[in-house]
N, C-alpha and C positions, 0 to 999 in steps of 0.2 A: 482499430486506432485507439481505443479506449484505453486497451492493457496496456498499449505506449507508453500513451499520457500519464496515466498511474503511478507505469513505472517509472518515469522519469521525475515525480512529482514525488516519490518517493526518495527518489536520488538528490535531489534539490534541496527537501527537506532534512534532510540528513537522515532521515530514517533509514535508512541501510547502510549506517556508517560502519556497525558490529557484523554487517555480511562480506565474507568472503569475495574482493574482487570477481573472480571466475565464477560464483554463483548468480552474482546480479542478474546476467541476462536469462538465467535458468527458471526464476523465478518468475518471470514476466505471464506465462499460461497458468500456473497453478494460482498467483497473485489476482491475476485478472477475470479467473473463474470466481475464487473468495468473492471478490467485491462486486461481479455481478449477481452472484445470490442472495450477498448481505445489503448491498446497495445498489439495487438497479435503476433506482430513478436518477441516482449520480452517474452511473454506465452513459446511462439515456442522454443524460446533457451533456457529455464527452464528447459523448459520439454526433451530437449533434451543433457543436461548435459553441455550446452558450457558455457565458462566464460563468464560475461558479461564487459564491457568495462565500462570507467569511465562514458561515454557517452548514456552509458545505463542505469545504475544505477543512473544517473541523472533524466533519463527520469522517471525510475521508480518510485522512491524519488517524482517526481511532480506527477504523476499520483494518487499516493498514499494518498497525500496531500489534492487533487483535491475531488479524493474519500471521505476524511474525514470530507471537508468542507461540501459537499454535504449532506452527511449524519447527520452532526452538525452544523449548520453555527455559531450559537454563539461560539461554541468553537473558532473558527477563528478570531471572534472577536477581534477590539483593544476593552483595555481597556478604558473604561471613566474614566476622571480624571480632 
């Protein structure tokens, strides 16, 4: 349920505004692998129904980020100009 929530909270966030429609749902296991190694105490409280705190969802917010560079680094990319 966790990689759900992520991913959805991802989508919400706008962070996956630069991913390809038809990727979205592809990235829900590889996503939610990242953030249970990188953040399992946030997995934990997913999974276990608690709110997460501004402080959390910060963390998440980077994690998620992190994950997307990883997986895309040009997307992250400045632009040249």
């Amino acid at each position: 349920m966790a990689r759900q929530v992520v991913l959805l909270h991802a989508v919400a966030q706008g962070l996956l505004d630069g991913v390809a429609e038809e990727r979205i749902s592809a990235l829900e296991g590889p996503l939610g692998r990242a953030l249970e190694s990188s953040e399992p105490g946030l997995c934990e409280r997913i999974e276990a129904g608690e709110a997460l705190s501004a402080d959390d969802r910060d963390r998440l917010d980077a994690a998620i980020r992190r994950f997307l560079e990883q997986e895309n680094p040009a997307a992250s990319a400045e632009p040249s100009g």
